[in-house]
BALOBA-1460 file (C-alpha; in Angstrom, 3 decimals):
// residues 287
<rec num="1" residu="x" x="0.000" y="0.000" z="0.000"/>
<rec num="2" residu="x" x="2.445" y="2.377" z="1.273"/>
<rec num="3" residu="x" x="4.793" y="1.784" z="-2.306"/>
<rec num="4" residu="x" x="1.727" y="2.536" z="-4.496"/>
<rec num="5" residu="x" x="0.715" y="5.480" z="-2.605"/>
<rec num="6" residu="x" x="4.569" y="6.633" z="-2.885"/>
<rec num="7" residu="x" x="4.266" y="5.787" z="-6.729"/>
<rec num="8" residu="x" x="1.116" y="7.600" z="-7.411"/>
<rec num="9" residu="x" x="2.722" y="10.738" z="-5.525"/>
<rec num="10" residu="x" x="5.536" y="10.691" z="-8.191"/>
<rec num="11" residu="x" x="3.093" y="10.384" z="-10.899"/>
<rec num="12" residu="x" x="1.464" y="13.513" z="-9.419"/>
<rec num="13" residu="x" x="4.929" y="15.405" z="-9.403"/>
<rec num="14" residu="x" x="5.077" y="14.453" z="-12.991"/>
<rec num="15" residu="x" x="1.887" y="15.609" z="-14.264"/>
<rec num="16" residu="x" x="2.121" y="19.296" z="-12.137"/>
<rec num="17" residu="x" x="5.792" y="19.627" z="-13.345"/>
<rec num="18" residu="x" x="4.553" y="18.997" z="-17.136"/>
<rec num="19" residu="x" x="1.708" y="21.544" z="-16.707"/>
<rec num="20" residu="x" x="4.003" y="23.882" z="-15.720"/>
<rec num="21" residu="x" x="5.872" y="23.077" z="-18.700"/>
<rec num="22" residu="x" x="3.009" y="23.313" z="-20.856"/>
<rec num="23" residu="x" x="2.273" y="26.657" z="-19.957"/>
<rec num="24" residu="x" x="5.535" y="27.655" z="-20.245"/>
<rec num="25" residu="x" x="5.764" y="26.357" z="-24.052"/>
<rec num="26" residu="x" x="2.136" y="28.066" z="-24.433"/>
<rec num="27" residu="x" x="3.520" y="31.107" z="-23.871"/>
<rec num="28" residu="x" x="6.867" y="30.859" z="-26.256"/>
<rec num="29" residu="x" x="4.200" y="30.039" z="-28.852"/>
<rec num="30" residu="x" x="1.835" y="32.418" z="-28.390"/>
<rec num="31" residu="x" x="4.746" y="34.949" z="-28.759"/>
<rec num="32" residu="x" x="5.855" y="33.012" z="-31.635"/>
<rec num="33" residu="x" x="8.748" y="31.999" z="-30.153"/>
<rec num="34" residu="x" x="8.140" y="28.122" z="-30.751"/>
<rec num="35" residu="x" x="6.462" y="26.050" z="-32.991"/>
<rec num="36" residu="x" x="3.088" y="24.309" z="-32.969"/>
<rec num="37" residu="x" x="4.657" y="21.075" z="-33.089"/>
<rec num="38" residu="x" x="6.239" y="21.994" z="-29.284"/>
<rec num="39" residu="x" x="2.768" y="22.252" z="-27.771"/>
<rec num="40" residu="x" x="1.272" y="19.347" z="-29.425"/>
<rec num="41" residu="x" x="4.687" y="17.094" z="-27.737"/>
<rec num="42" residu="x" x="4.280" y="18.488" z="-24.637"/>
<rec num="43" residu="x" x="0.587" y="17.896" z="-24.505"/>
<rec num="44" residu="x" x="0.972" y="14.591" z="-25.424"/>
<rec num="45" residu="x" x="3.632" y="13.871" z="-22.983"/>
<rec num="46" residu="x" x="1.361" y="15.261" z="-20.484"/>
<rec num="47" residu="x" x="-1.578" y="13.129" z="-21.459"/>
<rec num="48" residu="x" x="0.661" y="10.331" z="-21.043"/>
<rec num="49" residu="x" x="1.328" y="11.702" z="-17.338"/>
<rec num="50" residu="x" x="-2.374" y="11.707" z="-16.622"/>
<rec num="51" residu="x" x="-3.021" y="8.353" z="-17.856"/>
<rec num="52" residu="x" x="-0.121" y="6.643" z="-15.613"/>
<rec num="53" residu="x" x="-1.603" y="8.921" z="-13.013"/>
<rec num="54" residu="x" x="-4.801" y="7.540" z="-12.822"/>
<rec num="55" residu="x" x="-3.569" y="3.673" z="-13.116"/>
<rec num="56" residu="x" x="-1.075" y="4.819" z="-10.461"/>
<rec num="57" residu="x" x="-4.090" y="5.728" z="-8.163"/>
<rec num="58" residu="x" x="-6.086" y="2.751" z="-9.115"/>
<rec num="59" residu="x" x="-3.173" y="0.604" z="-7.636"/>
<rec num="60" residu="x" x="-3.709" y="2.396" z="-4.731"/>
<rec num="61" residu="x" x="-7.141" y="1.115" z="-4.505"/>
<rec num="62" residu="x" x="-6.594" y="-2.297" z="-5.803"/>
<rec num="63" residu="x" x="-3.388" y="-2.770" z="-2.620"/>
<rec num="64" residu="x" x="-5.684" y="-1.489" z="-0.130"/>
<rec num="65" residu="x" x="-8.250" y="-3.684" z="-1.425"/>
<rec num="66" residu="x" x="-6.084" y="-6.837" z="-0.756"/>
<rec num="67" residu="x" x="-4.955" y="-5.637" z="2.338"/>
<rec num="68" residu="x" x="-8.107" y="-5.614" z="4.057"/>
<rec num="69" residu="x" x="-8.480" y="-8.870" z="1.854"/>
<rec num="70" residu="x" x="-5.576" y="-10.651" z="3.734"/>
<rec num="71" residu="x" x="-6.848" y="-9.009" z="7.138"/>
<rec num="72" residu="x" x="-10.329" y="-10.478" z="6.608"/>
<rec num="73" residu="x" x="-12.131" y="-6.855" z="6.720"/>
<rec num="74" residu="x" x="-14.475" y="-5.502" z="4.334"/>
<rec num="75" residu="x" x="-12.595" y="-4.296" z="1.099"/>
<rec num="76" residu="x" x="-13.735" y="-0.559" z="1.469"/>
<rec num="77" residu="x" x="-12.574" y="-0.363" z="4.720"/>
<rec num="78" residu="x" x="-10.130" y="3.101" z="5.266"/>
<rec num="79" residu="x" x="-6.777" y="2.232" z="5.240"/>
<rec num="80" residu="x" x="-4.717" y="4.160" z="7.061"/>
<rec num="81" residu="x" x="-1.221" y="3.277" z="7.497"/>
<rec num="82" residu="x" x="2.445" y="5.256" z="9.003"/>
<rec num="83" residu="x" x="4.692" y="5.945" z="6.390"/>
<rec num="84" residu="x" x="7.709" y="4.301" z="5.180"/>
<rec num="85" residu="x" x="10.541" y="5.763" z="7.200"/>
<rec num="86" residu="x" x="14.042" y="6.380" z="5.034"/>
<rec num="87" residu="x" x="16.006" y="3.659" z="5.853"/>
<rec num="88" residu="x" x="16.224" y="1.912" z="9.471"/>
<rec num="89" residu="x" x="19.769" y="1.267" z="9.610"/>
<rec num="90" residu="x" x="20.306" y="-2.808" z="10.496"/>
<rec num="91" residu="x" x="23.949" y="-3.243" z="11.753"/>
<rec num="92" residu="x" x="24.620" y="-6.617" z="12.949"/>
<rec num="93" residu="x" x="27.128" y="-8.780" z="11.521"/>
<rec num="94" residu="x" x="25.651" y="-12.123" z="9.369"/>
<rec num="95" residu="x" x="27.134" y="-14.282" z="12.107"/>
<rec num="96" residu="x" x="25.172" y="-12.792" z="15.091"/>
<rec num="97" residu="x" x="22.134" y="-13.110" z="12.523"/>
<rec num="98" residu="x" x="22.886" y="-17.002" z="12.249"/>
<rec num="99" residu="x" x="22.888" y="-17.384" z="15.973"/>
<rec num="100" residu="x" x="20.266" y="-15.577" z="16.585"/>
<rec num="101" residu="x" x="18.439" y="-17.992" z="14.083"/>
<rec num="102" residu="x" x="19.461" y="-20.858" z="15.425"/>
<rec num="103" residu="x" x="18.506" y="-19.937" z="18.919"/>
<rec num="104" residu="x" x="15.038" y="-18.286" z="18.076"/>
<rec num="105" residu="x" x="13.303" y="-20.252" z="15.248"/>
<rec num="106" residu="x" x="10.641" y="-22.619" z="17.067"/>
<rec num="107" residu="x" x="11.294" y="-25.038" z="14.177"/>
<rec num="108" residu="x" x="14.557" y="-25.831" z="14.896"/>
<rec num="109" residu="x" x="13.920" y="-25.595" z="18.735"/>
<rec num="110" residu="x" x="10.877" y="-28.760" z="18.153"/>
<rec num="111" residu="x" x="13.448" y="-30.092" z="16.121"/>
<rec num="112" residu="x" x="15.639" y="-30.239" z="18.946"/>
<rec num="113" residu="x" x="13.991" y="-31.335" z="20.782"/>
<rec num="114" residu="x" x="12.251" y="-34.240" z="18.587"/>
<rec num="115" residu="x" x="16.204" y="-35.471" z="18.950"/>
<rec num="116" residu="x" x="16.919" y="-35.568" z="22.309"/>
<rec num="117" residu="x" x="13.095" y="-37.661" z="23.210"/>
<rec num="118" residu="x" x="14.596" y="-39.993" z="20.607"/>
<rec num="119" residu="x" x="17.997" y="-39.895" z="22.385"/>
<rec num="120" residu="x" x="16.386" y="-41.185" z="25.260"/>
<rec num="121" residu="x" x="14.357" y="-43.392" z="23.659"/>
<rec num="122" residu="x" x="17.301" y="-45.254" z="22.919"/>
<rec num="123" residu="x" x="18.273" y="-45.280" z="26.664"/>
<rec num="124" residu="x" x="15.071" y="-46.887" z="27.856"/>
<rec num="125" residu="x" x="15.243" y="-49.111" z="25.443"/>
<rec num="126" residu="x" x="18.379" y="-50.131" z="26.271"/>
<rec num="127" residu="x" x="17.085" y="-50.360" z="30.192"/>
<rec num="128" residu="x" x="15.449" y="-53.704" z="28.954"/>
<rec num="129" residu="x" x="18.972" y="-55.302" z="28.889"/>
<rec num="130" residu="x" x="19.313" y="-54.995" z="32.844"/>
<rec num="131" residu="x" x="17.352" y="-56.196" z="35.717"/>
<rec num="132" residu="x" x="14.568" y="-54.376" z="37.204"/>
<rec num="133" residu="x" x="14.499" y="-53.734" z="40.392"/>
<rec num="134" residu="x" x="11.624" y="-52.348" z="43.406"/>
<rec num="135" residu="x" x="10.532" y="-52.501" z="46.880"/>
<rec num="136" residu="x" x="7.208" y="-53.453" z="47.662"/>
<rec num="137" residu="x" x="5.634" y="-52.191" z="51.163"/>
<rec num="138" residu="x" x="2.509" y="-53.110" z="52.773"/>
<rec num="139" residu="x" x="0.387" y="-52.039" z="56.204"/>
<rec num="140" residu="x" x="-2.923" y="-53.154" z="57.560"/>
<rec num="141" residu="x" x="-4.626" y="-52.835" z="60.268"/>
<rec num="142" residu="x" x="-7.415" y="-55.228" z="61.809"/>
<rec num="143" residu="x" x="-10.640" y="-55.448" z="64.362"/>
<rec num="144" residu="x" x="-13.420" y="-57.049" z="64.792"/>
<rec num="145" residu="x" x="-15.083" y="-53.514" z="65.698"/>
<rec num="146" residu="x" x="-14.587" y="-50.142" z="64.213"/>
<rec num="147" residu="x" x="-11.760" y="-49.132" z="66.464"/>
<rec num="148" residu="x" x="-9.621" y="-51.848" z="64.494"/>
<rec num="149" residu="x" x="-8.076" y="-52.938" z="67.740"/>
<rec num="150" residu="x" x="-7.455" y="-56.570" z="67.310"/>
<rec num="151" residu="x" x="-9.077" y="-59.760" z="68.540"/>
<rec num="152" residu="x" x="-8.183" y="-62.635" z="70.268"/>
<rec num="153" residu="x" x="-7.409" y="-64.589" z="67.445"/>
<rec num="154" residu="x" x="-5.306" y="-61.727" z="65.134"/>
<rec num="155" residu="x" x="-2.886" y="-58.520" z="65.876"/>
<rec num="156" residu="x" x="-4.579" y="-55.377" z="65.201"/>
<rec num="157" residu="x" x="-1.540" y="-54.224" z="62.594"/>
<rec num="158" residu="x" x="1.012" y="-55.696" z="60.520"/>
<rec num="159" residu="x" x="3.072" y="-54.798" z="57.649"/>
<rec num="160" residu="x" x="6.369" y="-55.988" z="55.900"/>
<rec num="161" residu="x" x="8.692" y="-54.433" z="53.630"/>
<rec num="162" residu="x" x="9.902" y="-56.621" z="50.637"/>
<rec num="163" residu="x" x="12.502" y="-56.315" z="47.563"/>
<rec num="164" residu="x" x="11.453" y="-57.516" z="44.140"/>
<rec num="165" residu="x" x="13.972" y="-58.292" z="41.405"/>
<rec num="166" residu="x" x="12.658" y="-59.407" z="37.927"/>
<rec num="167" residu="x" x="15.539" y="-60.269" z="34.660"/>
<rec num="168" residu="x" x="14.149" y="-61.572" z="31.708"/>
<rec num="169" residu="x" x="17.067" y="-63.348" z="29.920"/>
<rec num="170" residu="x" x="15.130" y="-64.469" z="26.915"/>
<rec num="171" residu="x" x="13.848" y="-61.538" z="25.105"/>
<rec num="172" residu="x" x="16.930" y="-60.278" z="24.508"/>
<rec num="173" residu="x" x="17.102" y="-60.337" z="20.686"/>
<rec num="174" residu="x" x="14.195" y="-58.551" z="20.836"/>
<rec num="175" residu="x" x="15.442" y="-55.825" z="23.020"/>
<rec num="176" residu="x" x="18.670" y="-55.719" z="20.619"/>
<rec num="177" residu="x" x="16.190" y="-55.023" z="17.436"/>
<rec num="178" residu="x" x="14.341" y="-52.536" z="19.243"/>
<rec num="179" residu="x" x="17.248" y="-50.589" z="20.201"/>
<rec num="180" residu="x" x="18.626" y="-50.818" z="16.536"/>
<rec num="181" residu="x" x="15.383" y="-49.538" z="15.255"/>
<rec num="182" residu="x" x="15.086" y="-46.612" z="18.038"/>
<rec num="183" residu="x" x="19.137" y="-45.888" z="17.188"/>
<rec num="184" residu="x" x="17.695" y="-45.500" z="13.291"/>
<rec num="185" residu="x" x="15.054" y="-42.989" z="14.721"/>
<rec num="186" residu="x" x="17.650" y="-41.051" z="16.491"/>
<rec num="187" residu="x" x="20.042" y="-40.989" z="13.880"/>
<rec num="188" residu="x" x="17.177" y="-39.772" z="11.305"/>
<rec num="189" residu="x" x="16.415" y="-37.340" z="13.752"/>
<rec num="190" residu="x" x="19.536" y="-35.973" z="14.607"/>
<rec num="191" residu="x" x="20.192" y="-35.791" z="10.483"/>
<rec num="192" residu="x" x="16.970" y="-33.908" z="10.079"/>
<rec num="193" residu="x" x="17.733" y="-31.347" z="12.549"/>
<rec num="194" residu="x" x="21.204" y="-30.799" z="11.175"/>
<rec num="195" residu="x" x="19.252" y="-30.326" z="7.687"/>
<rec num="196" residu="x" x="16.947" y="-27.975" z="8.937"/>
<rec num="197" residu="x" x="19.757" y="-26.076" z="10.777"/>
<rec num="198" residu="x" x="21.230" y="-25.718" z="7.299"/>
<rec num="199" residu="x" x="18.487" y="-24.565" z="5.724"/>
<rec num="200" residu="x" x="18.131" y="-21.942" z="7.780"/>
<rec num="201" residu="x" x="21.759" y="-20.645" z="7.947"/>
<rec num="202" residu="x" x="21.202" y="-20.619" z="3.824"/>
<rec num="203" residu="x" x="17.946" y="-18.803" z="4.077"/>
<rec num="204" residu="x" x="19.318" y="-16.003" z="6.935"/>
<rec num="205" residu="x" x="22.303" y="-15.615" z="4.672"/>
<rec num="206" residu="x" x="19.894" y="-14.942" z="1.268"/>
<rec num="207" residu="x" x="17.856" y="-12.368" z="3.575"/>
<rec num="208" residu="x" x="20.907" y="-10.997" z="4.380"/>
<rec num="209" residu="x" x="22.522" y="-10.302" z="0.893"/>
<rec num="210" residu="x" x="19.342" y="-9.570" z="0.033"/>
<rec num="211" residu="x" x="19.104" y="-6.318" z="2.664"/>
<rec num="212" residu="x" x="22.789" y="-5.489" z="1.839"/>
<rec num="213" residu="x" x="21.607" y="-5.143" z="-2.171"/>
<rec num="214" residu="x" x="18.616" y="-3.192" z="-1.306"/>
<rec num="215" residu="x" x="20.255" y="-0.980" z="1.024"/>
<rec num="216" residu="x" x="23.395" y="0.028" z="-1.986"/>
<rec num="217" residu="x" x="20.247" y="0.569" z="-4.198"/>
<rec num="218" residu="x" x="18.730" y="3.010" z="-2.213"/>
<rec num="219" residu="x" x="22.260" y="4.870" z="-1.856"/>
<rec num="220" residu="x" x="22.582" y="4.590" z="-5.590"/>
<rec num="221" residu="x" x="18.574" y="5.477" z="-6.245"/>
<rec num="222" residu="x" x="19.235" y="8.487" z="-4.190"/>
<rec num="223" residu="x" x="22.189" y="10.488" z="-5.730"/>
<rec num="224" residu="x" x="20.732" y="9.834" z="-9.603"/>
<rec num="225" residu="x" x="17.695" y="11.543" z="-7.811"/>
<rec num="226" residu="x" x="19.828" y="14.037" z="-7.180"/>
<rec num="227" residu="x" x="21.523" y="14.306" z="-10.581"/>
<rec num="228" residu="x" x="18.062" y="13.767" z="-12.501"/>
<rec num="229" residu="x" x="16.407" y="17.047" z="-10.391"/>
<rec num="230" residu="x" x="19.463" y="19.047" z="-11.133"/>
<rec num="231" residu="x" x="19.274" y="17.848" z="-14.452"/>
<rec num="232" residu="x" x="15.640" y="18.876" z="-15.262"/>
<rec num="233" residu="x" x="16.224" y="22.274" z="-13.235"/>
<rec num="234" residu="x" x="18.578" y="23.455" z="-15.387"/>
<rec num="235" residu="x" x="16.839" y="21.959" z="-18.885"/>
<rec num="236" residu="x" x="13.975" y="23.607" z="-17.333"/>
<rec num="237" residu="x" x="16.001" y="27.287" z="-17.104"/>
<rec num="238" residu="x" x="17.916" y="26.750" z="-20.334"/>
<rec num="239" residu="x" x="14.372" y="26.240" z="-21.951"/>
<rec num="240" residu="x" x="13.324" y="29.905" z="-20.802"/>
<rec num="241" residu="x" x="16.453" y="31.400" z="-22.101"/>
<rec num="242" residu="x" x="15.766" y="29.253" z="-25.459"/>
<rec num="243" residu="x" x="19.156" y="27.979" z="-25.192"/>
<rec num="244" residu="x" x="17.443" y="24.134" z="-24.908"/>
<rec num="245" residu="x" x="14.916" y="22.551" z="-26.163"/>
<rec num="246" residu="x" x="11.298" y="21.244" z="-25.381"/>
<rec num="247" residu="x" x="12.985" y="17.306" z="-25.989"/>
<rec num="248" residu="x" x="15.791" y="18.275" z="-23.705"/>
<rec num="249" residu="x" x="13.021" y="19.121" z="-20.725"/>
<rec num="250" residu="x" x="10.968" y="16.114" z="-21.543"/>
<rec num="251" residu="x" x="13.699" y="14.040" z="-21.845"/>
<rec num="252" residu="x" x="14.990" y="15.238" z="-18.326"/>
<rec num="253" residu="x" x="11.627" y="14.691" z="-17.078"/>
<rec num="254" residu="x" x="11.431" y="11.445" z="-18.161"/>
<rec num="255" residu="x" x="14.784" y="10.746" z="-16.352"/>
<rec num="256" residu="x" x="13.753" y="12.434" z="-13.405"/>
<rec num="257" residu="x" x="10.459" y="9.832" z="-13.303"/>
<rec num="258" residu="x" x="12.472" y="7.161" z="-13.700"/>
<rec num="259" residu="x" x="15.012" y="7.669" z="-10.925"/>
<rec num="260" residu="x" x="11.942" y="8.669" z="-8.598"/>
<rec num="261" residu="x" x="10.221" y="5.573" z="-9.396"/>
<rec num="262" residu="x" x="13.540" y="3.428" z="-8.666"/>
<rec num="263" residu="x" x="13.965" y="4.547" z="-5.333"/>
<rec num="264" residu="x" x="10.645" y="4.151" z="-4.257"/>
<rec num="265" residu="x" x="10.976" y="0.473" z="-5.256"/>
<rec num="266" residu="x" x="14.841" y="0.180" z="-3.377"/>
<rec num="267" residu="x" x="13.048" y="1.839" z="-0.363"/>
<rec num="268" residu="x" x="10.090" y="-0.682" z="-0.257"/>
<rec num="269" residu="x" x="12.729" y="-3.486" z="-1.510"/>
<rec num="270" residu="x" x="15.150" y="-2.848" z="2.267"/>
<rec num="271" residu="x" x="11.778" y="-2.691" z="4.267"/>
<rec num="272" residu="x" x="10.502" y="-6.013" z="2.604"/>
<rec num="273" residu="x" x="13.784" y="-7.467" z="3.054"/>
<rec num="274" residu="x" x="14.720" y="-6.245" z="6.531"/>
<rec num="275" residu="x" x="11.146" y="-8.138" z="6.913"/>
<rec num="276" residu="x" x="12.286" y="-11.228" z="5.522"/>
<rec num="277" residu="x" x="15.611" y="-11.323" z="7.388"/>
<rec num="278" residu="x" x="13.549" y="-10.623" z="10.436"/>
<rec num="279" residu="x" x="11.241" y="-13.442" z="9.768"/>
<rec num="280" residu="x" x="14.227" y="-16.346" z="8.781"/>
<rec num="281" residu="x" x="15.807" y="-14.833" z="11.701"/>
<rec num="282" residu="x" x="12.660" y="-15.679" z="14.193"/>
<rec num="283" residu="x" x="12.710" y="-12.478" z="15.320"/>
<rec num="284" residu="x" x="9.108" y="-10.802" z="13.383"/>
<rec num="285" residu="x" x="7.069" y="-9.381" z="16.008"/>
<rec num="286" residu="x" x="3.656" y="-9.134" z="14.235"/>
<rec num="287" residu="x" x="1.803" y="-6.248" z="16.362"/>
């Protein structure tokens, strides 16, 4: 939303600066200073302007559309969001990005944990090679009336404490396969989280590169920004002296579109990307 609404602005800058223009070549021809054919080029440029304008605020429409869409509201809901700030400057090193990965996605924590229950799966298994052993304890008391005070023929309490050992010899070649099969569990899962681990690492690192790019795109977006305004500033002037001419201004405000346009995109490019490296990092706090 916040890309087309930045997008439509520059197609607004385009169509004031070209009826500016327009007026300006109006007037060089009414003096006679210019040709017809000057007018008709810059009108048509300018119709041009107006027609990208209106698809640009159409987009508009259509993105806030879908973003009420994805957020389950009615379509024609106002959508009202902050702007995109500049640039929020993201600092860390790629290796504190991998840690913090590693420590902070919950998939790789379950998977982590899916190891070390099959770890010790293998353990108790393995407890069916050795003898189990317990203590057994029992009290009681007895009467032949509810004080439970004894009789004649019986004490009125008794108990005994006993040990119980049980070692089953002959099912050991099944406890051998079972703790083969749970060691083949374990192993898968240990392999599995050491996949996903890598997966990760390779996704952070993309996000990474990727927010690196944007960010040199936005530094290079910016200064032929620069360069294009400068550039259609002084077309602009050299036009009123009649020392340039009307394809020299249009040409320069053609540039000047184009360079807007690109660092609109590199600006939303670094937010959606410090997004993404946010989100392979596990560190996305949806509000």
């Amino acid at each position: 939303v916040l890309k087309a609404q930045h997008l439509r602005d520059v197609a607004r800058q385009s169509v004031t600066s070209l009826e500016a223009h327009r007026r300006t070549v109006q007037a060089f021809y009414d003096q006679e200073m210019v040709a017809r054919n000057d007018v008709l080029y810059v009108e048509v440029e300018l119709a041009n302007s107006q027609k990208l304008l209106i698809q640009a605020e159409s987009s508009v429409e259509m993105a806030k559309a879908q973003f009420n869409t994805i957020l389950r509201r009615d379509m024609g809901t106002p959508v009202v969001l902050d702007d995109i700030p500049e640039m929020t400057y993201f600092g860390e090193p790629l290796e504190s990005c991998l840690k913090t990965a590693e420590e902070s996605r919950p998939e790789i924590k379950e998977s982590r944990i899916k190891a070390r229950q099959a770890e010790r799966l293998v353990a108790i298994e393995k407890s069916a090679y050795y003898p189990i052993v317990g203590m057994v304890g029992h009290y009681e008391k007895f009467g032949d009336s509810p004080t439970l005070k004894g009789s004649d023929f019986k004490d009125k309490e008794s108990w005994y404490v006993a040990g119980v050992a049980e070692w089953n010899f002959w099912e050991w070649g099944k406890t051998r396969d079972r703790v083969r099969a749970q060691k083949a569990y374990s192993n898968t899962a240990e392999i599995a989280c050491a996949m996903l681990n890598d997966r990760v690492r390779l996704e952070v690192k993309e996000a990474y590169l990727k927010l690196q790019d944007a960010r040199k795109q936005i530094e290079v977006a910016q200064k032929a920004v620069t360069q294009a305004e400068e550039n259609f500033r002084i077309n602009q002037a050299n036009y009123r002296e009649q020392i340039a001419t009307n394809t020299d201004v249009l040409d320069a405000q053609t540039l000047l579109v184009r360079t807007r346009t690109d660092r609109i995109n590199a600006l939303a490019d670094y937010h959606m990307s410090l997004a993404g490296l946010e989100r392979t990092m596990g560190t996305l706090n949806i509000q």
